[in-house]
C-alpha positions as CSV (number, residue, x, y, z in Angstrom):
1,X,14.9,13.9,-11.1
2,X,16.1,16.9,-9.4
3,X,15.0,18.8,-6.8
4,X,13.0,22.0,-7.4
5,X,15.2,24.8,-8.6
6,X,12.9,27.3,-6.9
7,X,12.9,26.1,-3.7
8,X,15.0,23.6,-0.9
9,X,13.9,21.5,1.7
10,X,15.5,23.7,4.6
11,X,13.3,26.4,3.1
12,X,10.4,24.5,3.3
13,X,8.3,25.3,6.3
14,X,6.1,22.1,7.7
15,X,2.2,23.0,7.4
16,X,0.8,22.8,11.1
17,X,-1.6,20.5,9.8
18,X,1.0,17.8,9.5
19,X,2.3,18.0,12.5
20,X,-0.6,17.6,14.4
21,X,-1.9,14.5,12.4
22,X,2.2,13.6,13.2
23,X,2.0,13.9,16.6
24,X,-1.6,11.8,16.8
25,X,-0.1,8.7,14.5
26,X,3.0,8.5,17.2
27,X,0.8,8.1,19.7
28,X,-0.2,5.1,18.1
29,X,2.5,3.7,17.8
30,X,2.2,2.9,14.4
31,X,5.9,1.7,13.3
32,X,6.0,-0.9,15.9
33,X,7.9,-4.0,14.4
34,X,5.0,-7.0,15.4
35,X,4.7,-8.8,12.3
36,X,6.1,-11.9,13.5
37,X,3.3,-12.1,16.0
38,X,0.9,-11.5,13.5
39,X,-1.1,-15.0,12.1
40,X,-0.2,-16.3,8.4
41,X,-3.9,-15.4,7.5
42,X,-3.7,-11.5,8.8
43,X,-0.5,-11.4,6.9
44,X,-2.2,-12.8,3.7
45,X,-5.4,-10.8,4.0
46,X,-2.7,-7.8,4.2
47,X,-1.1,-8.8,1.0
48,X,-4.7,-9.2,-0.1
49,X,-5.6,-5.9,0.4
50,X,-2.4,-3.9,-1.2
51,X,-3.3,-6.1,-4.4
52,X,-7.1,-5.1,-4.2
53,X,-5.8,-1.4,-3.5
54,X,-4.2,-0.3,-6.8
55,X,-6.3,2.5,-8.4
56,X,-9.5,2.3,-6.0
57,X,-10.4,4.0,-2.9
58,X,-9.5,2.7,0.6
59,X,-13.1,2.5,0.9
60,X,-13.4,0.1,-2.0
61,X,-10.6,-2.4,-1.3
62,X,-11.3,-2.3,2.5
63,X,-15.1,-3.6,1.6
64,X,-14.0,-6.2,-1.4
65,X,-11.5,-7.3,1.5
66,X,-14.4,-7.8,4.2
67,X,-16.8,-9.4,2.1
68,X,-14.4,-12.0,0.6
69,X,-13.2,-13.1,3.4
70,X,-16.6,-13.5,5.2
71,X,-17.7,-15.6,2.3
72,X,-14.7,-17.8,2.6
73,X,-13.3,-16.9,-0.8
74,X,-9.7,-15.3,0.8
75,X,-8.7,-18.4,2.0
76,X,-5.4,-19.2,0.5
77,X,-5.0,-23.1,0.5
78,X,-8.3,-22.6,-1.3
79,X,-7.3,-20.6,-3.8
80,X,-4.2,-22.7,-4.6
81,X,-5.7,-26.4,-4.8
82,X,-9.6,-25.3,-6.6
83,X,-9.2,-25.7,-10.3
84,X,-12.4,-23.4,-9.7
85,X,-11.2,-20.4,-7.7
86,X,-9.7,-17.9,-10.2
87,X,-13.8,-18.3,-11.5
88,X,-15.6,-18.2,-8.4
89,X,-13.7,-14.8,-7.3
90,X,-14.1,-13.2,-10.8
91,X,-17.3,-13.4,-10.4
92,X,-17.8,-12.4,-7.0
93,X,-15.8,-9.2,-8.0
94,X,-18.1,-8.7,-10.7
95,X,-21.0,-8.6,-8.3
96,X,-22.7,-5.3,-7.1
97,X,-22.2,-5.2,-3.7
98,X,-19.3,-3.7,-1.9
99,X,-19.1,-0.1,-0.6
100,X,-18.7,3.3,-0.8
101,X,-22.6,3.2,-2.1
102,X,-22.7,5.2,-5.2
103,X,-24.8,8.0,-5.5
104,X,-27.8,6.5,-6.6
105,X,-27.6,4.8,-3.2
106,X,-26.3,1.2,-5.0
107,X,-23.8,-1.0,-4.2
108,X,-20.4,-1.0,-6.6
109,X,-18.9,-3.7,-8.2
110,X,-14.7,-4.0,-8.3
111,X,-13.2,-2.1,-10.6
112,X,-10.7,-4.5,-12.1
113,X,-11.5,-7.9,-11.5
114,X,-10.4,-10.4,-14.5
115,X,-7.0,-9.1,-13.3
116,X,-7.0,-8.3,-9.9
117,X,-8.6,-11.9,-9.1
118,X,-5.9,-13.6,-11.6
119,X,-3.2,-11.4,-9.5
120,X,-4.6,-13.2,-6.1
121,X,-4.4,-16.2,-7.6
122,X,-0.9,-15.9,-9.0
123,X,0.1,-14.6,-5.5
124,X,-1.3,-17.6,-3.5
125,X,0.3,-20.0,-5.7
126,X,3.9,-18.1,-5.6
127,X,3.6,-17.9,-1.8
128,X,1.9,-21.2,-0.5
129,X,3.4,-23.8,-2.9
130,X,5.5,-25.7,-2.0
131,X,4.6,-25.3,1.8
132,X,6.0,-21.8,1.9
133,X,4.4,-18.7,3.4
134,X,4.8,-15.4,4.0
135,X,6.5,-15.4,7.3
136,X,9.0,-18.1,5.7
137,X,9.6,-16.0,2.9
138,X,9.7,-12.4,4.6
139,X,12.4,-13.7,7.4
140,X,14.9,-14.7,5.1
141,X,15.9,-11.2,3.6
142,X,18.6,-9.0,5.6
143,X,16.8,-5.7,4.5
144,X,13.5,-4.4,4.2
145,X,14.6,-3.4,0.5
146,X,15.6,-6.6,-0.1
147,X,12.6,-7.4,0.6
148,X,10.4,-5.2,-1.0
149,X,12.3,-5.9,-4.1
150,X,11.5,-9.6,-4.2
151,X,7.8,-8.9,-3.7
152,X,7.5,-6.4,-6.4
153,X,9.5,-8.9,-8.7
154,X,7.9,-11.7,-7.9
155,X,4.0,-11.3,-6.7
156,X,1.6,-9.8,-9.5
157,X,-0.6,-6.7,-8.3
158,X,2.7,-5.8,-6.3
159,X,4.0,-3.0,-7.6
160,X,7.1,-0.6,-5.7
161,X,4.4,1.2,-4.0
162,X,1.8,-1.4,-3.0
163,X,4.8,-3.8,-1.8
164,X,6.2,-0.9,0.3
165,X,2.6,-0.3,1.5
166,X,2.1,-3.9,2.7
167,X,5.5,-3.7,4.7
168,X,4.7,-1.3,6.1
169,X,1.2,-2.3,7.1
170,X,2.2,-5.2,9.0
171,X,5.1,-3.7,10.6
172,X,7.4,-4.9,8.7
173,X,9.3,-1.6,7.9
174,X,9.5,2.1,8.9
175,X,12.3,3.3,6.5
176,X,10.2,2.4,3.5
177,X,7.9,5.4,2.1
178,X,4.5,4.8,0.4
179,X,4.0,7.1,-2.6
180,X,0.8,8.0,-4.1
181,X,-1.0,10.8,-5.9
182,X,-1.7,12.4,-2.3
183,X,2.2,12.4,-1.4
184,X,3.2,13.5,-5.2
185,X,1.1,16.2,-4.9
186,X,2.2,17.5,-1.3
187,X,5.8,17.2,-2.6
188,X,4.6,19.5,-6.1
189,X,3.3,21.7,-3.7
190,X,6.1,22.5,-1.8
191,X,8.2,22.5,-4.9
192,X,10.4,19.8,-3.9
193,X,9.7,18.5,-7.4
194,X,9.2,20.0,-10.5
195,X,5.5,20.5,-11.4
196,X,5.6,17.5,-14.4
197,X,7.2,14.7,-12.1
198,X,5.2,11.5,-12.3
199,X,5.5,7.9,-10.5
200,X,7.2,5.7,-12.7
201,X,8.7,2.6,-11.1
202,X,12.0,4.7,-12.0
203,X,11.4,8.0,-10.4
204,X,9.6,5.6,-7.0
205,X,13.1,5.5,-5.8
206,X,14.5,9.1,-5.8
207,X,10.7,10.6,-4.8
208,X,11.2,8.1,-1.7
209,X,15.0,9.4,-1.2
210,X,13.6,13.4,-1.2
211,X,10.7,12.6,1.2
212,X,13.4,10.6,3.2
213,X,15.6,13.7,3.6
214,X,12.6,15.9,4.0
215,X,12.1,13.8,7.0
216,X,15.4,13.7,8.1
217,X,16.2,17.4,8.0
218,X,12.8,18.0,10.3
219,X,13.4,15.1,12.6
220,X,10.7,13.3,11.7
221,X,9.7,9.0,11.2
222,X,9.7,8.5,7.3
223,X,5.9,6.0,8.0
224,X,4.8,8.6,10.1
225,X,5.6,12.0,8.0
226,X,4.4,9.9,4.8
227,X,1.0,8.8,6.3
228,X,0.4,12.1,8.1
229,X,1.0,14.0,4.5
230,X,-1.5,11.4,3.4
231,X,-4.4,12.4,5.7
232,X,-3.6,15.4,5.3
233,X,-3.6,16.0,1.5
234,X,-6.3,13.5,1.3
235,X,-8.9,15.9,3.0
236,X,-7.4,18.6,0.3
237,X,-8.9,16.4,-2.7
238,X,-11.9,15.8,-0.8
């Protein structure tokens, strides 16, 4: 992948938009590195979500996230010693009642889930046998892509962009860049990619590297530019 031949990054002027959602994100503070002081469980129902996440709104996951957990069916020493579980939560993402309601004014059932609940499932066992955890496993790596790249290798429903998502999500890493449709399309936009570039775990890598030095050349936080472009395209789809 190359960078657009029509157009470079120093000629690329920074949409006002942006920078205003920019400057509203630092104020939060959003790249602070707390995830050590975060409980196991807020790290697993993290993990949780970035799983649940792949192809469905934010809405979506966010409600299958709530619900599951207040009906006790997130809990992962559960998951990893009922012969039972990988059924129950099938099931209970086969149910009709998690949010955005559709347009009819009913509840939605998951999208996926014969293989995201198998994915949890897989992920508890990988993560809890053994008497491991996530804080265990996430302090010994010296970088965050060391990091990233374990969990993408080794956790099913983790791909390169959902693992960098959960780093980043529990503060775990502010160098890492989260690429969806929303970002791909900003960057098409601006051609600082050609107009047929598509996320393929091989291209992941060298989009990040380009929004990484479109960051750098503005003086900008990589998690902050990234989710800012986010909001920001987001509304542009809506």
């Amino acid at each position: 992948m190359q960078y657009s031949p029509q157009i470079q990054i120093s000629d690329t002027i920074m949409p006002h938009q942006i920078l205003s959602l920019y400057d509203k994100l630092s104020q939060q503070n959003i790249t602070s590195s707390d995830w050590k002081k975060k409980e196991e469980v807020e790290l697993w129902h993290e993990l949780c979500f970035c799983i649940l996440s792949g192809n469905v709104t934010f809405e979506l996951a966010k409600s299958v996230i709530d619900t599951l957990n207040e009906k006790g069916l997130l809990d992962q020493h559960w998951i990893v010693n009922d012969s039972k579980s990988l059924e129950i939560l099938n099931a209970s993402l086969e149910e009709s009642q998690f949010l955005p309601l559709k347009n009819d004014g009913k509840l939605r059932k998951y999208r996926y889930p014969n293989k995201r609940s198998m994915q949890i499932v897989k992920a508890a066992q990988v993560l809890y046998s053994n008497n491991k955890s996530i804080k265990q496993i996430l302090s010994k790596f010296e970088s965050d892509i060391e990091t990233r790249s374990y969990l993408f290798n080794e956790i099913a429903g983790l791909g390169i962009k959902e693992a960098s998502h959960f780093l980043r999500n529990i503060h775990y890493s502010n160098s890492l860049a989260i690429i969806d449709v929303h970002v791909l399309a900003f960057l098409k936009k601006n051609n600082l990619i050609l107009p047929n570039t598509t996320i393929t775990p091989n291209s992941y890598l060298k989009l990040e590297r380009i929004l990484r030095n479109f960051a750098n050349f503005h003086s900008l936080d990589l998690a902050i530019l990234d989710l800012s472009i986010w909001h920001y395209m987001r509304k542009l789809f809506q």
